[in-house]
Residue frames as a rotation matrix with the C-alpha (Angstrom) as fourth column:
UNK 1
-0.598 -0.340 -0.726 -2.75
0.627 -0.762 -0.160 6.72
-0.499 -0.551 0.669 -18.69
UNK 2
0.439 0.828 -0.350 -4.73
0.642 -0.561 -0.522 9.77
-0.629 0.004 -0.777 -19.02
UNK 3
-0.581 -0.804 0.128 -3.78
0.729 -0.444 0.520 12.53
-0.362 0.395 0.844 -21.37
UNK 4
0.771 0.587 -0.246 -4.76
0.429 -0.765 -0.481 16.40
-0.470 0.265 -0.842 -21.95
UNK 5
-0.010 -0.666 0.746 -3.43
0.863 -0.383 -0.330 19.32
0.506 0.640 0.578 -23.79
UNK 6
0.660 0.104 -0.744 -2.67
0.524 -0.773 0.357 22.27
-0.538 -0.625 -0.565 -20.88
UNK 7
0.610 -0.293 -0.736 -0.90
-0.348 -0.934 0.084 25.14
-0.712 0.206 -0.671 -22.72
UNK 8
0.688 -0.064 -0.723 0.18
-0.716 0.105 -0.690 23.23
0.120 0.992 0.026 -25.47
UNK 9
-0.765 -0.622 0.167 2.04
-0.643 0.734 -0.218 20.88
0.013 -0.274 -0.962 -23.26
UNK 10
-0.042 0.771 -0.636 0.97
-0.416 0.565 0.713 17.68
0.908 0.294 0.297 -23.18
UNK 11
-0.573 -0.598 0.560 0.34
-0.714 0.030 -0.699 16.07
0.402 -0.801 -0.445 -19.54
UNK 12
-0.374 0.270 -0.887 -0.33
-0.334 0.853 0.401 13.06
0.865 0.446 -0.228 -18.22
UNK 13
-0.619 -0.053 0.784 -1.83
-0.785 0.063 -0.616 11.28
-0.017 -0.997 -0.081 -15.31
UNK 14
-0.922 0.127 -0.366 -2.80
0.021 0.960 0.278 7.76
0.387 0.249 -0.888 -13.92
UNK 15
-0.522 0.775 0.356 -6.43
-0.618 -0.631 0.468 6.79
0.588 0.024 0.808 -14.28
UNK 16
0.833 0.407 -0.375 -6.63
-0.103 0.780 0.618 3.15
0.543 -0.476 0.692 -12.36
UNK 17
0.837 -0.371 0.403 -4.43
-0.475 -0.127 0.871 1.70
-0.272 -0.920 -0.283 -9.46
UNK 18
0.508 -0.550 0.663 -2.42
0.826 0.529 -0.194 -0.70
-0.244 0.646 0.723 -12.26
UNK 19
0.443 -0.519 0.731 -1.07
0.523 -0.513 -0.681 2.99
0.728 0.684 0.044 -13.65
UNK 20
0.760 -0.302 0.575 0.11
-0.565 -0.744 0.356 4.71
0.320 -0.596 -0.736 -10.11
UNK 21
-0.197 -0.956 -0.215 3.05
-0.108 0.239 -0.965 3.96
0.974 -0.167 -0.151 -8.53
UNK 22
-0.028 -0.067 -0.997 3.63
0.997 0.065 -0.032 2.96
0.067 -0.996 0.065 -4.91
UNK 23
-0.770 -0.534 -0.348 6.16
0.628 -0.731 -0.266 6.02
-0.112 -0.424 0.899 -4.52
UNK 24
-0.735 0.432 0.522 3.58
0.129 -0.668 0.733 8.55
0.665 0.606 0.435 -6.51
UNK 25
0.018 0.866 -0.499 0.78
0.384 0.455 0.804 6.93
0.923 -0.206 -0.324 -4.21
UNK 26
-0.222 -0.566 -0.794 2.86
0.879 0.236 -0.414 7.55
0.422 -0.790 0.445 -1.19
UNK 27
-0.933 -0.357 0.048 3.53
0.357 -0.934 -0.009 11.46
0.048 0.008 0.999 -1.78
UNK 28
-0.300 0.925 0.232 -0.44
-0.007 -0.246 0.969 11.76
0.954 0.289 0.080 -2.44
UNK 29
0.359 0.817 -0.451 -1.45
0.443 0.276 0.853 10.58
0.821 -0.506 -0.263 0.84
UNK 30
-0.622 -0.715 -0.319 1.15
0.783 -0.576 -0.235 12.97
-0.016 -0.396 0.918 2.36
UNK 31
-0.884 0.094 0.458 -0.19
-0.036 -0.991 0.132 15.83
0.466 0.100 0.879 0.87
UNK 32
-0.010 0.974 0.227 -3.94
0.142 -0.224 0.964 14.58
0.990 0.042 -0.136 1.71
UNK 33
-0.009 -0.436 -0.900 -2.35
0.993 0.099 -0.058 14.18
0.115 -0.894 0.432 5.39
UNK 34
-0.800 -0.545 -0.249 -0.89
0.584 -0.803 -0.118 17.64
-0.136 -0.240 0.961 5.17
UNK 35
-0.801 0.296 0.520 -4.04
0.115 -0.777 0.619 19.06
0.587 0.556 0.589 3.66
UNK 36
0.295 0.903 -0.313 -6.26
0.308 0.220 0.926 17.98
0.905 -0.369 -0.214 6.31
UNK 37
0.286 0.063 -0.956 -4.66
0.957 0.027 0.288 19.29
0.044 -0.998 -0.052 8.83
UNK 38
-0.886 -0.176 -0.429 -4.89
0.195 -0.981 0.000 22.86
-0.421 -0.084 0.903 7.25
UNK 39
-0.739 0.193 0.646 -8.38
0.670 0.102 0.736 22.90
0.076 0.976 -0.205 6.60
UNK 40
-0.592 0.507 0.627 -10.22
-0.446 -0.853 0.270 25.55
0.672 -0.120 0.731 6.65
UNK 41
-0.803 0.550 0.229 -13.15
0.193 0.604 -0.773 24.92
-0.563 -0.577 -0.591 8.88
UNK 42
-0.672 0.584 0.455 -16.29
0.649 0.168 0.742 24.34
0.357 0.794 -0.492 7.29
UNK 43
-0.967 0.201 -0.155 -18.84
-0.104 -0.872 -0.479 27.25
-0.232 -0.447 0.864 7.14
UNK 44
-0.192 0.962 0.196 -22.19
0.534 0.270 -0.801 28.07
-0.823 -0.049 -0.565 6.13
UNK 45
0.106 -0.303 -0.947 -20.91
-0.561 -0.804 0.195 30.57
-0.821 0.511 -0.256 3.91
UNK 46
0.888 0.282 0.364 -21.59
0.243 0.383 -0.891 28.98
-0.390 0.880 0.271 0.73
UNK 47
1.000 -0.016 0.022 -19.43
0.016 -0.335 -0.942 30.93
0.022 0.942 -0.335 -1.02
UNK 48
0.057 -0.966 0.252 -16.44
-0.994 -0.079 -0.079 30.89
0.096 -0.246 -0.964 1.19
UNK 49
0.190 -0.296 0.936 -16.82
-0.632 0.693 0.347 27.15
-0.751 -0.658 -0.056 1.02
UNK 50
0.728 -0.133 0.672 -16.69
0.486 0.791 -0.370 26.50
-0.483 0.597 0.641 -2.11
UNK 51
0.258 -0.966 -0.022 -13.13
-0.789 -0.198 -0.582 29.02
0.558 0.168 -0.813 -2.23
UNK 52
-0.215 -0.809 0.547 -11.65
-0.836 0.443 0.325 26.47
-0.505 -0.387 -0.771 0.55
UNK 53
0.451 0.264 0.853 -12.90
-0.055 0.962 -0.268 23.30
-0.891 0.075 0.448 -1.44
UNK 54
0.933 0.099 0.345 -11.56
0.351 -0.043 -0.935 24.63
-0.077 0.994 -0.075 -4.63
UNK 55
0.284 -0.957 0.052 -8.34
-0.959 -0.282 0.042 25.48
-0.026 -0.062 -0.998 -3.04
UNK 56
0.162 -0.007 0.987 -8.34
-0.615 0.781 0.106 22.41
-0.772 -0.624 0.122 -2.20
UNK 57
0.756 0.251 0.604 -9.07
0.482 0.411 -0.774 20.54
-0.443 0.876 0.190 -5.76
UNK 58
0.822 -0.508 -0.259 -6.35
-0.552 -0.596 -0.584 23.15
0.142 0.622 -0.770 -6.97
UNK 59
0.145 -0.739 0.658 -3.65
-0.781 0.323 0.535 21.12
-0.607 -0.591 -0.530 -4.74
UNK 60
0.274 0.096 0.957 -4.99
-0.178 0.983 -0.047 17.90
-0.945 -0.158 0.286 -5.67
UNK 61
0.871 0.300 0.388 -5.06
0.275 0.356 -0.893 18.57
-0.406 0.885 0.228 -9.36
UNK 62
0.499 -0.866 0.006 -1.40
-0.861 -0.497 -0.104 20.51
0.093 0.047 -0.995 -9.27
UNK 63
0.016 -0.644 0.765 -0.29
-0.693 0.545 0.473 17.23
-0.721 -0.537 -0.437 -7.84
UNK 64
0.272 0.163 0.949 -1.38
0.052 0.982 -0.184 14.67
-0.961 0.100 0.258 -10.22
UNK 65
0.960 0.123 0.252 -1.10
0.272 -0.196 -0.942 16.51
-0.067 0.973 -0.221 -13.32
UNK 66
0.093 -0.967 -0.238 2.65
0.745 -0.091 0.661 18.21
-0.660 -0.239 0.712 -12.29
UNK 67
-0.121 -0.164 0.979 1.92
0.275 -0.953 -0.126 21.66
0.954 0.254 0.160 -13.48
UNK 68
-0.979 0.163 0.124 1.60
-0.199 -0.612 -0.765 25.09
-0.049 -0.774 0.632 -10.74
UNK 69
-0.373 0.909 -0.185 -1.43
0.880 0.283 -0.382 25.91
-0.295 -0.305 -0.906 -9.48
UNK 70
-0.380 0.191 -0.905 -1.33
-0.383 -0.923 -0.034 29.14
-0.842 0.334 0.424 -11.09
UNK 71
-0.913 0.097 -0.395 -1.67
-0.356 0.279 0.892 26.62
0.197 0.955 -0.220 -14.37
UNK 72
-0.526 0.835 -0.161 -4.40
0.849 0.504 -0.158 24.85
-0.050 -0.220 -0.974 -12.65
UNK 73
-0.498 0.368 -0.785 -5.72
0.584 -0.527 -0.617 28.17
-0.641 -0.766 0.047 -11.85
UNK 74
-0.332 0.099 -0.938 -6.39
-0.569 -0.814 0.116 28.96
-0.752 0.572 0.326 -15.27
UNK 75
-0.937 0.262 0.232 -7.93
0.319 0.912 0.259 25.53
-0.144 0.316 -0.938 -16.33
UNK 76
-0.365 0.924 0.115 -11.07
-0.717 -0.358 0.599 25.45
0.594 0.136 0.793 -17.90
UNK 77
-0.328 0.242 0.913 -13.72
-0.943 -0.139 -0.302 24.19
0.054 -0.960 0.274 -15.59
UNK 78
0.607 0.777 -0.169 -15.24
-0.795 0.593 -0.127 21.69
0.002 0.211 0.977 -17.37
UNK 79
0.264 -0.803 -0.534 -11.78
-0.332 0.444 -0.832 20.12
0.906 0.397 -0.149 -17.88
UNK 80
-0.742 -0.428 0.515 -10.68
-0.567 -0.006 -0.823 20.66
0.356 -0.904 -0.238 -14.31
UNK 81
0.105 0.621 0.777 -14.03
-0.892 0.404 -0.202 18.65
-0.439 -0.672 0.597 -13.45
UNK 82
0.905 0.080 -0.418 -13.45
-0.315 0.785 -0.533 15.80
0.285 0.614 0.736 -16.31
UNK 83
-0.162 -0.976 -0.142 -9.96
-0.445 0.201 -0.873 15.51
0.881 -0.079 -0.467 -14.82
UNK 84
-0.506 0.083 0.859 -10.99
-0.850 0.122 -0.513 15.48
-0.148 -0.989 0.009 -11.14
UNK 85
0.289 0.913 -0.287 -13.69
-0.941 0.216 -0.260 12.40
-0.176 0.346 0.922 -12.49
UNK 86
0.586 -0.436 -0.683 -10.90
-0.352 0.622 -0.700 10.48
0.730 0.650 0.211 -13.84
UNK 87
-0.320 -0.697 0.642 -9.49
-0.608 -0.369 -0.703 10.93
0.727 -0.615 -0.305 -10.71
UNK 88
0.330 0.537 0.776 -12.15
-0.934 0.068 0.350 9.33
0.135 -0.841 0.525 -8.36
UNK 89
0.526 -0.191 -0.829 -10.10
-0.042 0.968 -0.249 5.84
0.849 0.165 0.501 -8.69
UNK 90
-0.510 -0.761 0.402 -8.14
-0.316 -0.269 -0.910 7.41
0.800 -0.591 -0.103 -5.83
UNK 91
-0.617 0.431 0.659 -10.89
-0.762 -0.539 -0.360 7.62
0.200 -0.724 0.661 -3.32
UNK 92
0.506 0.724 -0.468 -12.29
-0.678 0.669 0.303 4.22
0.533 0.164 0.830 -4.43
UNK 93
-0.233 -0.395 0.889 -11.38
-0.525 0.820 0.227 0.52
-0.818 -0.414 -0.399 -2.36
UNK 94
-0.427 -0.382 -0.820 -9.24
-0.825 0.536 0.180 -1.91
0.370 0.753 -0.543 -4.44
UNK 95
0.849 0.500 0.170 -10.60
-0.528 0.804 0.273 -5.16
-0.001 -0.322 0.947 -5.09
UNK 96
-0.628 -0.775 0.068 -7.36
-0.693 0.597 0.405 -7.64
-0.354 0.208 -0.912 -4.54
UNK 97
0.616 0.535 -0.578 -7.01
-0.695 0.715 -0.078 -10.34
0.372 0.450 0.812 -6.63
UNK 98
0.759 -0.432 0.487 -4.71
-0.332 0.386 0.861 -13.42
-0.560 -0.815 0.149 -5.81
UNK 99
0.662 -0.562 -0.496 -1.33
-0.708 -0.253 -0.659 -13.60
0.245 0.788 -0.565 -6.85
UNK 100
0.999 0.012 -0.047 1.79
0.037 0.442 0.896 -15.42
0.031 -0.897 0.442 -6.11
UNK 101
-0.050 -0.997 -0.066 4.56
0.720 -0.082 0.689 -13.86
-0.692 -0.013 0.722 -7.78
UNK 102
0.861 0.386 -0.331 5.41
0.190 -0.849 -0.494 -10.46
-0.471 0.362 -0.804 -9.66
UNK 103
0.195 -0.745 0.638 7.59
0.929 -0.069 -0.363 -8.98
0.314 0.664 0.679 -11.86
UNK 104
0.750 0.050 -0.660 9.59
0.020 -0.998 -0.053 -5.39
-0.661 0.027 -0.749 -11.79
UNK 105
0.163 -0.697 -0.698 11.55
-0.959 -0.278 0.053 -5.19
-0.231 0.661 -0.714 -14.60
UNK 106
0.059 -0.067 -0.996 13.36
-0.599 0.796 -0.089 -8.16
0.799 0.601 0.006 -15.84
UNK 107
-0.862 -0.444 0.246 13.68
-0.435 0.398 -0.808 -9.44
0.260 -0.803 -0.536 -12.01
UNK 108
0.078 0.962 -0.262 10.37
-0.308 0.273 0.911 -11.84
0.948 0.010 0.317 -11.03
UNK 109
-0.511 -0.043 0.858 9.58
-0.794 -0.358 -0.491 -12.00
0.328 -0.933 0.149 -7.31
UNK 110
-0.161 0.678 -0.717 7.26
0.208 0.734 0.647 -15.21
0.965 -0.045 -0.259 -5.68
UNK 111
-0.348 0.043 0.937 5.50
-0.795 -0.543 -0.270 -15.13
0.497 -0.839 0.223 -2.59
UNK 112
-0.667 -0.471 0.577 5.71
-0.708 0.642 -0.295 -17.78
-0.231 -0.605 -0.762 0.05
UNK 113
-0.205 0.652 -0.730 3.58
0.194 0.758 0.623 -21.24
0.959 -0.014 -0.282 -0.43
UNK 114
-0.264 0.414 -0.871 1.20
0.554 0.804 0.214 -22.65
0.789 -0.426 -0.442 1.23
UNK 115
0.537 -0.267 0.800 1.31
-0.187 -0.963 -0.196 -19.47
0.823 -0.045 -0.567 3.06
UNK 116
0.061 -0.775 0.629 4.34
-0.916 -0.294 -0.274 -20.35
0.397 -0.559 -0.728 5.31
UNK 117
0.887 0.451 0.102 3.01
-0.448 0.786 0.426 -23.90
0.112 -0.424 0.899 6.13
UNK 118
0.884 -0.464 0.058 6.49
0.425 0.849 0.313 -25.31
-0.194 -0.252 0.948 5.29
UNK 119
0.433 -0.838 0.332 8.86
-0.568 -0.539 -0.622 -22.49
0.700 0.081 -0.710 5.78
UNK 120
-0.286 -0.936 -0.205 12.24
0.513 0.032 -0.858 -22.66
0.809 -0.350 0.471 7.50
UNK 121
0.008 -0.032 -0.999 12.62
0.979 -0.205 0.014 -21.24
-0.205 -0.978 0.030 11.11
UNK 122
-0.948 -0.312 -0.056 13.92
0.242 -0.825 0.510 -18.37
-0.205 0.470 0.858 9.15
UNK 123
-0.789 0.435 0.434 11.31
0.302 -0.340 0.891 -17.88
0.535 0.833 0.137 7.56
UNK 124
0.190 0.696 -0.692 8.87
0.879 0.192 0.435 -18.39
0.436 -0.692 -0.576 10.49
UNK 125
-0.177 -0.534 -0.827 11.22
0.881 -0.460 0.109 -15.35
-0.438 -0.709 0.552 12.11
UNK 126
-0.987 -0.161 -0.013 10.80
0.105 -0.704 0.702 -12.93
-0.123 0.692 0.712 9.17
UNK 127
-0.261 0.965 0.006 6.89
0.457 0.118 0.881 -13.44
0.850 0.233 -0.472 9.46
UNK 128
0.261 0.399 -0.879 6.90
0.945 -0.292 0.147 -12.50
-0.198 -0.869 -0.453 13.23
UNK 129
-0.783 -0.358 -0.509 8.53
0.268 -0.932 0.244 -9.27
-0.562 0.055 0.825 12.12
UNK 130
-0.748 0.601 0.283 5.60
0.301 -0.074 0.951 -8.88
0.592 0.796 -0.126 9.45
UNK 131
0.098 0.715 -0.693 3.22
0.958 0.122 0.261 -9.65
0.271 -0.689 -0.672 12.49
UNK 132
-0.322 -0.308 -0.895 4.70
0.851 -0.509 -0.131 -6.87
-0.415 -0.804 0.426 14.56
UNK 133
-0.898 -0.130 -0.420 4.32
0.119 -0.992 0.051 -4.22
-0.423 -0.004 0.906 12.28
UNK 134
-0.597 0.726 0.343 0.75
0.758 0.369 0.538 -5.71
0.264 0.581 -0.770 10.90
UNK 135
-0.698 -0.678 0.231 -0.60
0.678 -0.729 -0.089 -2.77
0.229 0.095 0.969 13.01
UNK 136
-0.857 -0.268 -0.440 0.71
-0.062 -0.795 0.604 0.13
-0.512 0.545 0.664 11.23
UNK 137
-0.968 0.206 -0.144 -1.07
-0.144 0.014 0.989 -0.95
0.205 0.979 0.016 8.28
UNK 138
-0.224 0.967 -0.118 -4.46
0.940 0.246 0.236 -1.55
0.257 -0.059 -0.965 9.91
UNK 139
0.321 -0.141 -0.936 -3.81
0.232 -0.947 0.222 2.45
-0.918 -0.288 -0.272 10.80
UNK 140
0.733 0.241 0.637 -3.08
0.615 0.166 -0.771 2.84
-0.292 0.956 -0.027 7.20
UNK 141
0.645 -0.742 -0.182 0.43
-0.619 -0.647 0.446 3.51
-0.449 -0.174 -0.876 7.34
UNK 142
0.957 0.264 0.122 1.64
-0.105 0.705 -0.701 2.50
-0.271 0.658 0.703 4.35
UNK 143
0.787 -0.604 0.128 4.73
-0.617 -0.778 0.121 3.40
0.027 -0.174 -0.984 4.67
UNK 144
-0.062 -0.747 0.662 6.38
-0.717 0.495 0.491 0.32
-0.695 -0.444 -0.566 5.46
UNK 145
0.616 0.574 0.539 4.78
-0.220 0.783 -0.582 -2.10
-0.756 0.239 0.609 2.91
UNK 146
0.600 -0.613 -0.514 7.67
-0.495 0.221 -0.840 -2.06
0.629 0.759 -0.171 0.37
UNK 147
-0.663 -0.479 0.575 10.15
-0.739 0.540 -0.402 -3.36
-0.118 -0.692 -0.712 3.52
UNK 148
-0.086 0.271 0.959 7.74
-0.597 0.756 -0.267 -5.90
-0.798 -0.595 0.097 4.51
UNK 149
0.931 0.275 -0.239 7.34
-0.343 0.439 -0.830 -7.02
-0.124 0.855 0.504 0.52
UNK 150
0.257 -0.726 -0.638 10.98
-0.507 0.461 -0.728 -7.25
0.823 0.510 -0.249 0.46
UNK 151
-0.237 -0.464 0.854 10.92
-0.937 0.342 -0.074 -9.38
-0.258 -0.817 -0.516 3.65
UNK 152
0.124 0.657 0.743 8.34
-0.442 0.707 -0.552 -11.88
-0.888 -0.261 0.378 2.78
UNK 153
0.950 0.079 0.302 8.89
0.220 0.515 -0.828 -12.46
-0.221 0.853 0.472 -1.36
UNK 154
0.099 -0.992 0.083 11.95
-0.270 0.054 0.961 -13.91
-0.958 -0.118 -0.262 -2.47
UNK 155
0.222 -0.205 -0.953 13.71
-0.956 -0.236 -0.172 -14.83
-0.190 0.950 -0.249 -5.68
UNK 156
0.749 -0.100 -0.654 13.50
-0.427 0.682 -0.593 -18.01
0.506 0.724 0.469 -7.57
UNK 157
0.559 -0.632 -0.537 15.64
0.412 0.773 -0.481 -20.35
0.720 0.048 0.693 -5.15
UNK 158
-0.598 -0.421 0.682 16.22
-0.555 -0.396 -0.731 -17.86
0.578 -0.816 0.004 -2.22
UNK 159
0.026 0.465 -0.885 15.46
0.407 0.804 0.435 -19.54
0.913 -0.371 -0.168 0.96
UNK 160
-0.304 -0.521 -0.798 17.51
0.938 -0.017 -0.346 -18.13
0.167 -0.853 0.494 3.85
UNK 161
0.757 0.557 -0.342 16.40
0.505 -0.830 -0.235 -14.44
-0.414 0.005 -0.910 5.50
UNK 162
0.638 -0.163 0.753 17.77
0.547 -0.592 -0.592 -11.97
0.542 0.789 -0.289 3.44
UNK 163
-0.617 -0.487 -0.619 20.44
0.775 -0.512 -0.370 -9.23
-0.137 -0.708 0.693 5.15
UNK 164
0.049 0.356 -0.933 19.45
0.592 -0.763 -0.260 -5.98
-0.805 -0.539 -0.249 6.14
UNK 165
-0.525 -0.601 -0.602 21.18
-0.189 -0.608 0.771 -4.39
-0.830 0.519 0.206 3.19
UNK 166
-0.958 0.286 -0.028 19.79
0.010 0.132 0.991 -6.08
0.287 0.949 -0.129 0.31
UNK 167
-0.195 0.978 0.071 16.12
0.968 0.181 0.175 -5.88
0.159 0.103 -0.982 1.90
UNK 168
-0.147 -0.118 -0.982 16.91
0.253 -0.964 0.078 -2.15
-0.956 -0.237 0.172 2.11
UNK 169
-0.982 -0.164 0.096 18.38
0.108 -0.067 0.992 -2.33
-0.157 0.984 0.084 -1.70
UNK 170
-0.782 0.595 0.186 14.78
0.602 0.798 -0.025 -4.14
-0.164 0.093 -0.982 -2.38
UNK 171
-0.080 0.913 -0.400 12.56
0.945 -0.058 -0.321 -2.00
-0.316 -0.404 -0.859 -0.79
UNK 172
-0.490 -0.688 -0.535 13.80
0.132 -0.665 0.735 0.66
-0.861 0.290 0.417 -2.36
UNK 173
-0.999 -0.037 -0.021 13.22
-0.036 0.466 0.884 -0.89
-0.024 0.884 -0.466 -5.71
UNK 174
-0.574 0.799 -0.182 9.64
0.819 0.566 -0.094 -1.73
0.028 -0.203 -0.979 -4.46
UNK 175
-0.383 0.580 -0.719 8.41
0.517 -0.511 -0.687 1.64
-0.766 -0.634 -0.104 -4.68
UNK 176
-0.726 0.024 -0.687 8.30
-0.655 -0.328 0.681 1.77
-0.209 0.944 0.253 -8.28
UNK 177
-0.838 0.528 0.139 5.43
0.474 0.576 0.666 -0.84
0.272 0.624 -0.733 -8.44
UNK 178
-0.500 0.781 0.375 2.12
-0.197 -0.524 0.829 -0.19
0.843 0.340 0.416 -9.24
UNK 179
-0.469 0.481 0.741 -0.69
-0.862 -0.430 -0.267 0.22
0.190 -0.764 0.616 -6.37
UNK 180
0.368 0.550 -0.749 -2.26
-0.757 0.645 0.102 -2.73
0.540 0.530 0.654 -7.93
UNK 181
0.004 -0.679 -0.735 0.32
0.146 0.727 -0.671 -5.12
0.989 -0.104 0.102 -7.21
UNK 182
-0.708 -0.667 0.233 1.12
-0.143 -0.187 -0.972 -3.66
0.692 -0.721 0.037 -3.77
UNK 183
-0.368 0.620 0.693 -2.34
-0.930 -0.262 -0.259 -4.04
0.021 -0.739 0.673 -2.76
UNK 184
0.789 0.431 -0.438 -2.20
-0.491 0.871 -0.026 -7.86
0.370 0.235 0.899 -3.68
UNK 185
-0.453 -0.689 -0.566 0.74
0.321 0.466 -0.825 -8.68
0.832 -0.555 0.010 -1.69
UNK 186
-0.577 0.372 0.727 -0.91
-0.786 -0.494 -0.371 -6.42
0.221 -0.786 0.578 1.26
UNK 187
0.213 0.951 -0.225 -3.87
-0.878 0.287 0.383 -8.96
0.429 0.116 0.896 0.85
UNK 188
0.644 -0.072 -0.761 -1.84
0.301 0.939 0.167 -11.98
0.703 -0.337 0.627 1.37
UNK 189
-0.353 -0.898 -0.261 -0.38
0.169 0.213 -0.962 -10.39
0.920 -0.384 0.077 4.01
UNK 190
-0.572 0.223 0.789 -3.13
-0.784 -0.433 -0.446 -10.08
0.242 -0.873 0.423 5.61
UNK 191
0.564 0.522 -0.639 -4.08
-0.401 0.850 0.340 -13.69
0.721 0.064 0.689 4.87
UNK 192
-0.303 -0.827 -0.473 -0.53
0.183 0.436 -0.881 -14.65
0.935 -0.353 0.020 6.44
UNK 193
-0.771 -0.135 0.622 -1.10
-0.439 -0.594 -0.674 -12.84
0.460 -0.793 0.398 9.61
UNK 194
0.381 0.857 0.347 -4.78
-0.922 0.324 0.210 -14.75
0.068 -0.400 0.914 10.02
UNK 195
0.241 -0.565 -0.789 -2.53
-0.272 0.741 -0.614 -17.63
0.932 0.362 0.025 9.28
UNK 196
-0.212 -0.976 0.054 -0.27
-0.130 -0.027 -0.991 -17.27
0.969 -0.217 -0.121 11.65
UNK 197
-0.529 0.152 0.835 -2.61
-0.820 -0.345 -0.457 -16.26
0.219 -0.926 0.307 14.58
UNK 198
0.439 0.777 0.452 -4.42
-0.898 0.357 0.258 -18.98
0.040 -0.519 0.854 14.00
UNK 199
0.087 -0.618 -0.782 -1.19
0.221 0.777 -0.589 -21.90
0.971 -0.122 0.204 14.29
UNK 200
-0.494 -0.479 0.726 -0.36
-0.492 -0.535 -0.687 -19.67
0.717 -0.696 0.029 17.24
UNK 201
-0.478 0.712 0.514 -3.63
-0.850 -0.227 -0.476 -20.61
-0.222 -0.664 0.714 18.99
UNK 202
0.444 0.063 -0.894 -3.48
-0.787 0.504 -0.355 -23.73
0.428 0.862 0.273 18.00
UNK 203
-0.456 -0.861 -0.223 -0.09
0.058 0.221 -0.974 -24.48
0.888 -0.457 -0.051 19.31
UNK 204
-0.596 0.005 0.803 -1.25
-0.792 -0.170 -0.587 -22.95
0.133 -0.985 0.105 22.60
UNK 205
0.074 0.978 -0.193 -4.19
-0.983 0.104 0.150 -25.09
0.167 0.179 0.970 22.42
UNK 206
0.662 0.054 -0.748 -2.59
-0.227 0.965 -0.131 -28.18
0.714 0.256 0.651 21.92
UNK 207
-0.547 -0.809 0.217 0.36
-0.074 -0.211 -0.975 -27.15
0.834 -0.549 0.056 24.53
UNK 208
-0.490 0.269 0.829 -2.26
-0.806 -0.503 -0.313 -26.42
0.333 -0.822 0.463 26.96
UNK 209
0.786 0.618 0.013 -4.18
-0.614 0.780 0.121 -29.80
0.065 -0.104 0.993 26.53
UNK 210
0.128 -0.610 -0.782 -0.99
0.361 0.763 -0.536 -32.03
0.924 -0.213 0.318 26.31
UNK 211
-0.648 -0.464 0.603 0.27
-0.443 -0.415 -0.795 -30.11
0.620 -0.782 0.063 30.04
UNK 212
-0.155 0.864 0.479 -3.34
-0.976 -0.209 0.063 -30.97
0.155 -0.457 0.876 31.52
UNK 213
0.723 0.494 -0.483 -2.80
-0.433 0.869 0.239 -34.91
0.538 0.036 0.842 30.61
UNK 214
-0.035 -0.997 -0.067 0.60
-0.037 0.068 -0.997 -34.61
0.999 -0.032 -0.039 32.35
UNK 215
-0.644 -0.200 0.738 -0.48
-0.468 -0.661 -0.587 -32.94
0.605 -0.724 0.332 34.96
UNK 216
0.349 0.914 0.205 -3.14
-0.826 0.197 0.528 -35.72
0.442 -0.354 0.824 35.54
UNK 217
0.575 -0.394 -0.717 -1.33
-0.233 0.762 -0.604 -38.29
0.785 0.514 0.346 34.89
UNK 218
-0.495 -0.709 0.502 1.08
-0.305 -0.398 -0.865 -36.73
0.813 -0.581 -0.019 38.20
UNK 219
-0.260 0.433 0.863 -1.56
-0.913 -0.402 -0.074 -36.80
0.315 -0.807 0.500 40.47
C-alpha cells in the first residue's frame, strides 16, 4: 500500500491489483460509470477543459484516498500528480496467472479439475448457470463475479451444488478479495466456458453423425 501525509493525517491507498479489493474495485467503476455520464462535453476552451478534467481527477482522487474534495482541493500539485501516477494500475489490463485454489482468511477455496471433465451432473448444472451469465462479463459487468466464484469453487471435499443461501453467505464473503485473485478465477472462467462450448459441439457433432448412420442404416 501507498502512503502520504495529508494534513497530518496519514492516508493510504492501493498501488497494484493484489492491494484493492473486489468491493473497493466495485464502488470505483460505479463512480467512473456515474462520472461519465456527467461529463462535461469536451471543448476547445483549453482552459475550461482542463477545470472539467480536474474536476474530474478531484473525484477520482477523493475516492481512493477517502478524504473531501475540499482536502483534495488543497493538495499540492505535484503530490496530487505523484498520487494520480501511482494510480495508473487502475486503467492498466491484468495479466492472469493460473491458479487452482485460494485462500480468504483461514477458509481455502479450490477450483474445479480438469476443468469440469469429471464433474457430477451437478456440477455440469452449476456451469450452465456460469454459461448463462458469461455475457454480462464480456459487457464488463462485474457485478456478478463473486456469485459465480461462489458457484464454481468449493471447499476441500464439497461435491454436491451448494444451496442458494450459503452461495449468497459466500458471495458475500467474496468481495473482500483482492482484484488479483478475482481476475484469476475470471480467467478460468473463461477457460471453462471455451470448455464447455467446445464438449457442446462435440456432443452435437457426434449426435449428429451417429443419427446419419441410423438413418442409413433404415433405408
Amino acid at each position: 500500500m501507498e502512503s502520504y501525509i495529508l494534513n497530518d493525517n496519514k492516508i493510504t491507498f492501493p498501488s497494484s491489483w493484489e492491494e484493492c479489493t473486489y468491493g473497493k474495485f466495485l464502488a470505483f467503476v460505479r463512480l467512473s460509470d456515474n462520472l461519465s455520464a456527467n461529463q462535461e462535453e469536451e471543448t476547445d476552451n483549453e482552459y475550461q477543459q482542463t477545470l472539467n478534467d480536474l474536476k474530474q481527477n478531484t473525484k477520482v482522487l477523493s475516492f481512493w484516498l477517502g478524504v473531501s474534495e475540499d482536502e483534495i482541493s488543497m493538495m499540492d500539485l505535484d503530490v496530487a500528480n505523484d498520487i494520480m501516477s501511482k494510480l495508473s494500475w487502475v486503467g492498466e489490463k491484468y495479466t492472469p496467472i493460473n491458479i487452482d485454489s485460494f485462500t480468504i482468511g483461514e477458509e481455502k477455496f479450490y477450483l474445479p479439475k480438469d476443468l469440469m471433465a469429471k464433474s457430477s451432473f451437478g456440477r455440469f448444472i452449476e456451469a450452465e448457470q456460469l454459461e448463462l451469465q458469461a455475457n454480462m462479463l464480456d459487457n464488463g459487468i462485474i457485478e456478478i463475479l463473486p456469485r459465480q466464484i461462489a458457484i464454481l469453487c468449493k471447499k476441500e471435499g464439497e461435491e454436491e451444488k451448494l444451496n442458494d443461501a450459503l452461495i449468497d453467505e459466500r458471495a458475500k464473503k467474496f468481495e473482500k478479495l483482492d482484484m488479483a485473485t478475482i481476475w484469476d478465477v475470471g480467467f478460468f472462467l473463461s477457460k471453462l466456458e471455451q470448455k464447455l462450448t467446445l464438449n457442446f459441439l462435440i456432443s452435437t457433432e457426434k449426435e449428429g453423425k451417429e443419427s446419419q448412420k441410423l438413418q442409413q442404416k433404415a433405408q
